[in-house]
N, C-alpha and C positions, 0 to 999 in steps of 0.2 A: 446657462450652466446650472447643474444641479451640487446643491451645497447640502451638505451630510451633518450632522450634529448628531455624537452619543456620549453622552455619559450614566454614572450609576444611576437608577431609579432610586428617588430617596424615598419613596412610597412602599416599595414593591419590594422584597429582601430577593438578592440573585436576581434582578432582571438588570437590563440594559433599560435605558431612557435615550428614545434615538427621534430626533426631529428632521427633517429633508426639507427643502425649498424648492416645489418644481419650477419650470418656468412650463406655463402652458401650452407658449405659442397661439393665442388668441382661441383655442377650442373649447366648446364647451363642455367636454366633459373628456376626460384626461384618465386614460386605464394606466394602472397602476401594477407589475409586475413581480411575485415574490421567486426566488427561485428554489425549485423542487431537489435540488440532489447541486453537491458541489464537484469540482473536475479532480480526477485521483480517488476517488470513491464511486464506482462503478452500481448505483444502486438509488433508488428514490431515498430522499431524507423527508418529505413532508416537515420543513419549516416551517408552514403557517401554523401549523399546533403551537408554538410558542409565540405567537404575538400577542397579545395583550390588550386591551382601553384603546383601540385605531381609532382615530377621529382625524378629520379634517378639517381646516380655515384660510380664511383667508392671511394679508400679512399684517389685517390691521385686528386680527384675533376673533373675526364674525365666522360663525361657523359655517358649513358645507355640505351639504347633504351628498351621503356618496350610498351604496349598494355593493354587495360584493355579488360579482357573477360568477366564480367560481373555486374552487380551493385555493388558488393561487392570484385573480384578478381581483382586484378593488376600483371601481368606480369612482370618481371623485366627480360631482357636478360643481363647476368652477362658477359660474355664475358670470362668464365672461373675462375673471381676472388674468391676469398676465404673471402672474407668480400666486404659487399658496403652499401653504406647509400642509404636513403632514404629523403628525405626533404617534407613538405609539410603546411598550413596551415589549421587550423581548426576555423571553423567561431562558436566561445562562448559568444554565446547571449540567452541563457535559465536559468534565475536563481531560479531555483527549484532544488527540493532534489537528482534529477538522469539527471543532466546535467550536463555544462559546463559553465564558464565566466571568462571574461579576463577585467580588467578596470584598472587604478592606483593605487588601492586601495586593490583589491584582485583578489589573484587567485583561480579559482577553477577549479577544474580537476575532474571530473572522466573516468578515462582509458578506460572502458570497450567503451566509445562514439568512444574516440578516436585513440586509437594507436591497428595498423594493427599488424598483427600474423601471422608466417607460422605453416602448421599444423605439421609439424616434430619438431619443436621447442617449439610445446606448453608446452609443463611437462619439458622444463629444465630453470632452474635459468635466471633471466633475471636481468638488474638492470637500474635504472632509476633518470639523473641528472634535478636538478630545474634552472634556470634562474632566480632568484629572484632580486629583488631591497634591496637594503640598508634598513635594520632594518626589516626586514618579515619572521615570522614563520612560520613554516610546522604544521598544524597538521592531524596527519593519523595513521593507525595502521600499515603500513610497518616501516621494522626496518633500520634507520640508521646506514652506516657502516663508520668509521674509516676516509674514504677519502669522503664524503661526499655525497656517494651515496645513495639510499633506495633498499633495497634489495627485490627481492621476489625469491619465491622455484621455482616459476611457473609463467606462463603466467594467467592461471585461478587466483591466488593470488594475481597477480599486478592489475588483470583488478577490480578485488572485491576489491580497498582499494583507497577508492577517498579521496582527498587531497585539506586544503583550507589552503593558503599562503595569509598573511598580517602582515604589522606593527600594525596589529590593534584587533589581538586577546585575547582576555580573557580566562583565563583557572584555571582550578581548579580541584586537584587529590584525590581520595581517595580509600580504600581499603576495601575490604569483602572477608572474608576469604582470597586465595592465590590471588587472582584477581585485578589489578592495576585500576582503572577505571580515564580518563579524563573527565572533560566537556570541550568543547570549545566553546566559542560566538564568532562571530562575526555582528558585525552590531550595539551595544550596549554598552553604556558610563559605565554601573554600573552595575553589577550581585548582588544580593541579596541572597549571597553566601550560607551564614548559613542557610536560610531556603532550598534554591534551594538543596545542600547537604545531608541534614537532609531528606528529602524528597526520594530523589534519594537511599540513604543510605538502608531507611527504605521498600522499594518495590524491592531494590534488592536483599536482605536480605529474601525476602520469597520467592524468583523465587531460590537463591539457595537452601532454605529449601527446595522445591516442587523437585528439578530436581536432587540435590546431587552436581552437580560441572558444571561449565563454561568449556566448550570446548577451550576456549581460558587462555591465563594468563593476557592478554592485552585488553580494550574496551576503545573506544572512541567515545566519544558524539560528534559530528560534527555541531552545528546550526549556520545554515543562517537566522540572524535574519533581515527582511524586511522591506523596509518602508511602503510598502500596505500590504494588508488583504493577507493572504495567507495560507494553511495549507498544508504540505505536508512530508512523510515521505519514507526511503528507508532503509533498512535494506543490511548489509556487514559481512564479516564473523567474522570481530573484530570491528565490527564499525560501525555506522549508519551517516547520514546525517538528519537532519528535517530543515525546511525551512517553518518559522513561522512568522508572522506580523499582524498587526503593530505594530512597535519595540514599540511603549508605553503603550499598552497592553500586552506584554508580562507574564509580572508579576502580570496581574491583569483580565480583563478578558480573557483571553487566557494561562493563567498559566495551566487551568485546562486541557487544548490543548496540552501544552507543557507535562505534566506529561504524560496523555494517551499514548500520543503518543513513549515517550520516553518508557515506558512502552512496550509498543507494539514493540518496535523494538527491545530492549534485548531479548523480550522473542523469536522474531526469529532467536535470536545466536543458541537457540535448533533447532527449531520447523522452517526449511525447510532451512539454511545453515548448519544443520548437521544432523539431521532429515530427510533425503530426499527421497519423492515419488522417484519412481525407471525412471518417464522419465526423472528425474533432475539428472542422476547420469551415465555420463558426461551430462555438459548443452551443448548444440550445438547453437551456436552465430547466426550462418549464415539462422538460419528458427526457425520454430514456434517450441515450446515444448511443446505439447498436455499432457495434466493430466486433468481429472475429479475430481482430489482431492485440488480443489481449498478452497473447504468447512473444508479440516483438515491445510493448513502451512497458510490459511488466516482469514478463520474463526474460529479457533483454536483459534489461535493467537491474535484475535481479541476480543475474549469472556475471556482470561486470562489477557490482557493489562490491561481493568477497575478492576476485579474482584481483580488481586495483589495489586492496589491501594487499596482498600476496607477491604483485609486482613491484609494491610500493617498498616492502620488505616489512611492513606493520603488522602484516600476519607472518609466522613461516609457515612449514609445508604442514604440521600438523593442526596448527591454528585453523588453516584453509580446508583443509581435507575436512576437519570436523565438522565447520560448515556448512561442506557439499554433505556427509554424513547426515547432516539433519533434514534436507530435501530428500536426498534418499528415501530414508525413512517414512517421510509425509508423502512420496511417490508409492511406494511397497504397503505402508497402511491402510492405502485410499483405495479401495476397491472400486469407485466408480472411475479407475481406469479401463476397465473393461466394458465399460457404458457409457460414457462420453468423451469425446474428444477434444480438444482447445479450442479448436469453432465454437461449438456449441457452445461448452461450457467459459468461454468468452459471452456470448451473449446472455448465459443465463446466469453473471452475477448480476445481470438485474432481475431476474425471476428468484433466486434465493438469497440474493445478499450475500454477506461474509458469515458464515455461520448460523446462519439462523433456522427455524425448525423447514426441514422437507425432509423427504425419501431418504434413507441410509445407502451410502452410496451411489449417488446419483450423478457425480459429476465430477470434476478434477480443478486444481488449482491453477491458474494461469500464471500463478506465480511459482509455486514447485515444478508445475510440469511444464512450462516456459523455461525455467532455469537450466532446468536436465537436457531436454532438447534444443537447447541455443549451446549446452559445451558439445553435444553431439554435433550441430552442425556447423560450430566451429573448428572440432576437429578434422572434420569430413573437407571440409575447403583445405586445409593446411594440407590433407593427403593428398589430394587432390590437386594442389601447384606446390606441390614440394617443399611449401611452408613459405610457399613467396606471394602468397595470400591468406585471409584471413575472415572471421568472421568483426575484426575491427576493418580492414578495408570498405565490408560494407557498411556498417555507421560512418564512415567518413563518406560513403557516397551519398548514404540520406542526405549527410549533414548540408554537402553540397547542394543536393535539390531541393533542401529548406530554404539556403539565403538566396535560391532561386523563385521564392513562393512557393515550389512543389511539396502536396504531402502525399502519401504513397498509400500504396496499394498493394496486396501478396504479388499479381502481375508484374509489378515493379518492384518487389525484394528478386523475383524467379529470373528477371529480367536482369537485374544487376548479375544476381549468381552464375548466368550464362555467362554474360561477359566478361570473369574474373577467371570463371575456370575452366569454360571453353564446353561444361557438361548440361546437361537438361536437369533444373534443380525441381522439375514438375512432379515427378512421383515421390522424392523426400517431404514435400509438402503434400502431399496425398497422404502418405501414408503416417506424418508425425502429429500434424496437424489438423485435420480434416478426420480424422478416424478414431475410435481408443486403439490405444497399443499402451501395453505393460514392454518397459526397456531392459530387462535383464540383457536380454544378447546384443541390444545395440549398443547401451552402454558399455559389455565388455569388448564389442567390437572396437568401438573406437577408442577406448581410451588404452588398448593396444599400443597404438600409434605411439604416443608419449609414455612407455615402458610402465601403466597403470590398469586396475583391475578392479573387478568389487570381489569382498571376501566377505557369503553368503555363511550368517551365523544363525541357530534357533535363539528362541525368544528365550531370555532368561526365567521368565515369567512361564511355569508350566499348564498354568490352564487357559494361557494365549496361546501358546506354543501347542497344545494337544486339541484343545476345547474350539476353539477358535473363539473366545469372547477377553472383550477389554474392559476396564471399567476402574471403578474407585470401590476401595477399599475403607469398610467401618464394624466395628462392629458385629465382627464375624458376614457380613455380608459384601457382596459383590455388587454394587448397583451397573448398572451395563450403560458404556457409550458406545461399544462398537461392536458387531459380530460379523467375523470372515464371513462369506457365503459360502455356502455346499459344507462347512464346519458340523463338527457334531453338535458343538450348541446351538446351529444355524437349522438342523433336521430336526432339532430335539423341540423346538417351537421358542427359544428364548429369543428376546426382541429387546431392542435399546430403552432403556430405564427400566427396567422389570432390575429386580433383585436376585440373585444368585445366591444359596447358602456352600459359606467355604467349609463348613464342617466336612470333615472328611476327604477334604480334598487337600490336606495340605501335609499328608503323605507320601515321600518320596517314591517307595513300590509300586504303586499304582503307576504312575505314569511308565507306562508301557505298551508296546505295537500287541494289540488284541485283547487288553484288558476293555473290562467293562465295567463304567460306575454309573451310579446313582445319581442324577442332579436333583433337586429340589429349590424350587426358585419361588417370588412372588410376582404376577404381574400386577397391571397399573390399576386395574380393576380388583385386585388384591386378594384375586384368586391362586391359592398353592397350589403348582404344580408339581408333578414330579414323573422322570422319564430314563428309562435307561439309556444308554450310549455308551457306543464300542468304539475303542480308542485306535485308530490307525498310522498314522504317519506325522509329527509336529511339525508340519509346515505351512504353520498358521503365524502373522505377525511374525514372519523373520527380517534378522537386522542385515541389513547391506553396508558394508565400508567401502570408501574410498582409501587402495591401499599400491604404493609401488611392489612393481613386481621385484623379487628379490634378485636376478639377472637381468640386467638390460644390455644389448646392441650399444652399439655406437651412434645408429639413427633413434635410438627410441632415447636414447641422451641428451640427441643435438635436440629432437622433438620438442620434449620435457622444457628443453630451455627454450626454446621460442617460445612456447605457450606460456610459460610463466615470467617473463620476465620481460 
């Protein structure tokens, strides 16, 4: 069994102090496993850059000579022993939803960053002690044993069950159906329980209606509440983490942050920790996990997180609609939907990560344009059997061929869809998922159906709206993060971080069909340019709502209510 020890480093300021017990199994030399990227973050993390002073010995403290063979392997030469430690530090300076931190205050751990693994030991039981200070709680969804240790089945188990220690948490339990559920805060003087509860209560309350039972008996809300702006969430297989601020917004504008998102990470206890495409089943730590199916455990996932609020009645219709308004938006801004697909651009948030420097416009969110296209193909099954199916019928069929061992494949969503409504769902995933498409028409086509529309507005903003460029504002200048394509400032040569001068642009007369003005910008080389440009039509950066139509049918009523409720 392998036995885990972390506590604070009292050496090192922000690191962890973490020691392991392998058992060798009589080899002589015992590889040692760190893992590169964690599950719910679709992208290499390169952990070993935070380890620290590694060294190895034996258990009577004689040291070990080991070798590292490569970014992620560590040698250890055992010298024949039957057990040896491991020691090391880890540097926990990242305080988001799928990191680490270490201060006087709190600890936070998540395993999967941190503690190395052999692969013969992965599937056996492992257990794991804390180093804690006087007066500080654990809370995690691993189970305490007897002598004070937390138990896991597994290595994959331990690494999935991240743990936040302080004398300063808040917590609050309650129960649906057979299912124990915690909240925990940290970072915040007062919870405003009742509501927070009542809330929580009532949306997870229709996720078990929808799915029949929790995979788990146990969930825990994990929140890092911040002193700055922050949004961020990670899904566990008993538990989640979200890491939200500022802690005094919380509970007022950012409540509505806190609910989605909470939301959103329950519903991935089904929908891709038990649920799982077939490349996620085993996950492999040490490289990339290529799936196309980033559009079903993200976009899924994403398009049921509001809509249960909305069923739950914790959002109402404008709550909800606003919501979908913000996808919208992040769909209509994103120009690289005319350039990649969800295929694709599934597999390539491991080529660009979440944000990070490539191509402008180069690819699409699996998460916006997952969400947009799972209420289309939700609606489309509902037309389709007369609303005596559903896009919840098919997660209830996954769910079924999860406690079967099955994990699925697009062949087997296309297969289920057959068999629900009798139609060939081959070309809808041709054409929504496998291709770019920009949805104006489909969107309006379907949300027909339940008596809804989009109401296409210009940008209030008129040098997004004419110019086609986006950016921030200082200083009389425009620093640029986006430019429409085939846009006038897109012909005119301006490019994303160059500078824009708003002199003279912040004239109302001007903005008109076949005026011409004067840009003058600086690029990154901090050469001034400057270019004339003829202003044509503002359909740059326009805003899309999710809006009822102002007459409905009697079927787009009865629609409206099955889908929502």
């Amino acid at each position: 069994m392998t036995i885990y020890h972390i506590t604070r480093d009292p050496e090192r300021g922000r690191h962890l102090y973490i020691r392991i017990r392998f058992q060798t199994e009589g080899a002589e030399k015992l590889r040692l496993e760190l893992p590169n990227w964690r599950p719910g973050r679709y992208e290499l993390a390169n952990y070993a850059r935070n380890v620290v002073g590694f060294s190895a010995q034996l258990i009577s403290g004689q040291p070990l000579g080991y070798s590292k063979r490569s970014r992620l392997i560590w040698e250890i030469e055992t010298a024949g022993a039957q057990e040896i430690v491991v020691s090391y530090s880890y540097y926990a300076n990242q305080p988001d939803a799928g990191a680490c931190w270490a201060d006087d205050q709190l600890l936070y751990i998540n395993p999967v960053n941190c503690l190395f693994y052999t692969v013969a030991a992965r599937k056996q039981p492992c257990l794991l002690s804390l180093g804690l200070l006087p007066g500080e709680k654990t809370a995690t969804g691993l189970t305490r044993t007897d002598d004070g240790h937390y138990a896991a089945g597994d290595f994959d188990e331990l690494a999935d069950s991240p743990l936040l220690c302080s004398a300063h948490l808040l917590h609050h339990a309650f129960q649906v159906d057979d299912v124990a559920y915690h909240i925990w805060f940290y970072g915040l003087q007062e919870v405003p329980w009742e509501k927070v509860v009542g809330d929580f209560i009532a949306y997870t309350k229709v996720q078990h209606q929808l799915m029949g039972d929790l995979p788990v008996k146990e969930y825990h809300y994990l929140n890092l509440i911040l002193p700055f702006k922050f949004y961020h969430g990670v899904e566990h297989h008993n538990s989640t983490v979200i890491a939200l601020g500022p802690a005094e917004e919380v509970f007022t504008t950012q409540y509505s942050e806190l609910l989605g998102v909470s939301s959103h990470e329950l519903f991935h206890t089904w929908n891709v920790k038990f649920i799982k495409p077939e490349p996620f089943a085993p996950y492999e730590y040490n490289q990339e996990n290529y799936s196309p199916l980033g559009y079903v455990y993200e976009g899924f996932t994403t398009y049921y997180g509001d809509l249960f609020l909305h069923r739950a009645g914790v959002f109402d219709w404008q709550a909800y609609a606003g919501e979908v308004d913000a996808y919208l938006k992040r769909h209509f801004d994103n120009y690289g939907r005319f350039n990649h697909g969800l295929h694709e651009s599934s597999i390539d948030t491991w080529v660009d990560g979440y944000g990070g420097p490539a191509a402008p416009n180069r690819r699409v969110s699996i998460y916006a344009e997952g969400m947009l296209n799972a209420l289309i193909l939700d609606l489309r099954i509902r037309q389709l059997t007369h609303h005596e199916k559903s896009l919840d019928d098919l997660m209830r069929a996954l769910y079924d061929d999860a406690k079967k061992g099955k994990c699925y494949n697009e062949d087997s969503l296309i297969l289920h869809l057959q068999k629900m409504t009798g139609q060939n769902f081959e070309p809808f995933f041709e054409k929504h998922y496998r291709h770019p498409i920009s949805l104006e028409y489909e969107l309006v086509s379907a949300l027909e159906l339940v008596g809804c529309t989009l109401k296409e507005g210009m940008s209030p903003d008129l040098t997004e709206a004419w110019l086609g460029v986006r950016g921030t504002d200082a200083d009389g200048w425009r620093t640029v993060t986006a430019i429409a394509p085939g846009s006038p400032a897109a012909r005119a040569g301006l490019m994303v971080e160059d500078k824009l001068k708003l002199e003279g642009l912040d004239k109302p007369e001007i903005w008109a069909n076949g005026h011409q003005l004067s840009l003058v910008w600086t690029g990154r080389m901090l050469r001034e340019r400057t270019e004339q440009v003829l202003l044509l039509t503002p359909d740059y950066f326009k805003n899309y709502l999710l809006v009822r139509l102002e007459t409905l049918n009697e079927a787009q009523v009865f629609a409206f209510r099955r889908w929502t409720q």
